[in-house]
C-alpha positions in Angstrom: 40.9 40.1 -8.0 43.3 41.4 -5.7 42.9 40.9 -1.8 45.6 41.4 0.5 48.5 42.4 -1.9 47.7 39.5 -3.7 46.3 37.3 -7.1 43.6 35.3 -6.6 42.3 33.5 -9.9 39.1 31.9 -9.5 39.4 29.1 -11.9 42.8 27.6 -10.6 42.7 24.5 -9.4 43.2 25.4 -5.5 40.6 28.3 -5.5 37.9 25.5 -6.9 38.8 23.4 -4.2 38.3 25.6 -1.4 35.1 26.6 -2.6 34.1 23.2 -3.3 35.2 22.4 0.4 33.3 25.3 1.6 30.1 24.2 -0.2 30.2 20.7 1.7 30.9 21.6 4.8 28.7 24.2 4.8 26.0 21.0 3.7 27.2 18.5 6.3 26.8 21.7 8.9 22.9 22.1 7.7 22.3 19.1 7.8 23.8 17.8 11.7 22.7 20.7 13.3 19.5 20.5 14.9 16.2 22.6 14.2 15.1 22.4 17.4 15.6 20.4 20.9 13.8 17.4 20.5 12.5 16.1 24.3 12.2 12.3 25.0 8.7 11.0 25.2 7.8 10.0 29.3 6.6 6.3 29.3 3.5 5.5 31.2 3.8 2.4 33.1 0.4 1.8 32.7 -1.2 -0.6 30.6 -4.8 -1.1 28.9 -6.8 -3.6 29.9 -9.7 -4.4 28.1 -12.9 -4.5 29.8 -15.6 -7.4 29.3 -17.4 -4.7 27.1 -14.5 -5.0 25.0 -13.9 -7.9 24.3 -17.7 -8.5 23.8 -17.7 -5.7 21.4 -13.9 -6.6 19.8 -15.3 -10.2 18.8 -18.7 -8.6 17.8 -16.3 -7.1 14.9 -14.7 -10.2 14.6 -17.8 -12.1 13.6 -19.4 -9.6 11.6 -15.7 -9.5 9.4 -15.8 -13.5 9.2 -19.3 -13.2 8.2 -18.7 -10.5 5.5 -15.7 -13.0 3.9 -18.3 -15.8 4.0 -20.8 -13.8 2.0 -18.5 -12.4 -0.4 -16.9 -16.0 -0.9 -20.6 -17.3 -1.3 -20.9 -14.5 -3.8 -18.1 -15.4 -6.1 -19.0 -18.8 -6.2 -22.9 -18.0 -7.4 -21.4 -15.4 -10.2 -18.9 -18.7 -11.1 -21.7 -20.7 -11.3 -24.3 -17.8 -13.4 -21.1 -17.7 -16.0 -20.8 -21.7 -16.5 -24.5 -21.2 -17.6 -23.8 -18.3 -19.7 -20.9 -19.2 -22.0 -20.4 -22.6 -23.9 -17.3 -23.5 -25.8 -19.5 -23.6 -29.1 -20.1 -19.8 -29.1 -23.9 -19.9 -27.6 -25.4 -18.4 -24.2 -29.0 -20.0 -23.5 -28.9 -21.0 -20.4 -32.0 -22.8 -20.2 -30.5 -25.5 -22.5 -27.9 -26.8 -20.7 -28.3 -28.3 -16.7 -24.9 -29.2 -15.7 -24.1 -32.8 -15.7 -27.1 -33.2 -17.6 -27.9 -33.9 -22.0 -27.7 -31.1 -24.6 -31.0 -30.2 -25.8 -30.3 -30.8 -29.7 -33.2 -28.8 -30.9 -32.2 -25.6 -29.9 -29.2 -25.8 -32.4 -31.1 -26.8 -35.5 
């Protein structure tokens, strides 16, 4: 290629370099300048304060969330307790044989 009474060869060492230098500049320039003119946000002085209605109604939530966690906890522990009556280390399920702390029913096996 021949611009201004001149040789340019595009694979020479100096030619890659300029167009690599061109290439990141032409980056770091997309990616400083701005799309648009962001405004600051005004700051209202003002601040909520929450009425008797809501803190009647804020610890109205409060209580029913404490009381969900109680049930669910209340929950786990009757599904713990269904299971120790299900399942016994000796492979059988009848839960009728077995009261915890109580004897083993020695029929049932024969």
């Amino acid at each position: 290629m021949k611009i201004w009474n001149t040789n340019i060869c595009l694979t020479s060492p100096k030619s890659i370099m300029i167009l690599i230098a061109l290439l990141l500049s032409t980056l770091v320039l997309a990616n400083v300048w701005p799309k648009s003119i962001v405004e600051a946000a005004k700051c209202d002085d003002e601040m909520w304060v929450p009425t008797k209605e809501d803190i009647l109604y804020q610890d109205s939530m409060y209580t029913i969330i404490r009381n969900t966690q109680n049930d669910v906890t209340d929950i786990k522990e009757d599904i713990v307790h269904i299971l120790e009556r299900l399942d016994y280390r000796d492979g059988t399920y009848d839960s009728i044989r077995y009261v915890k702390g109580g004897k083993v029913d020695k029929r049932r096996n024969q």
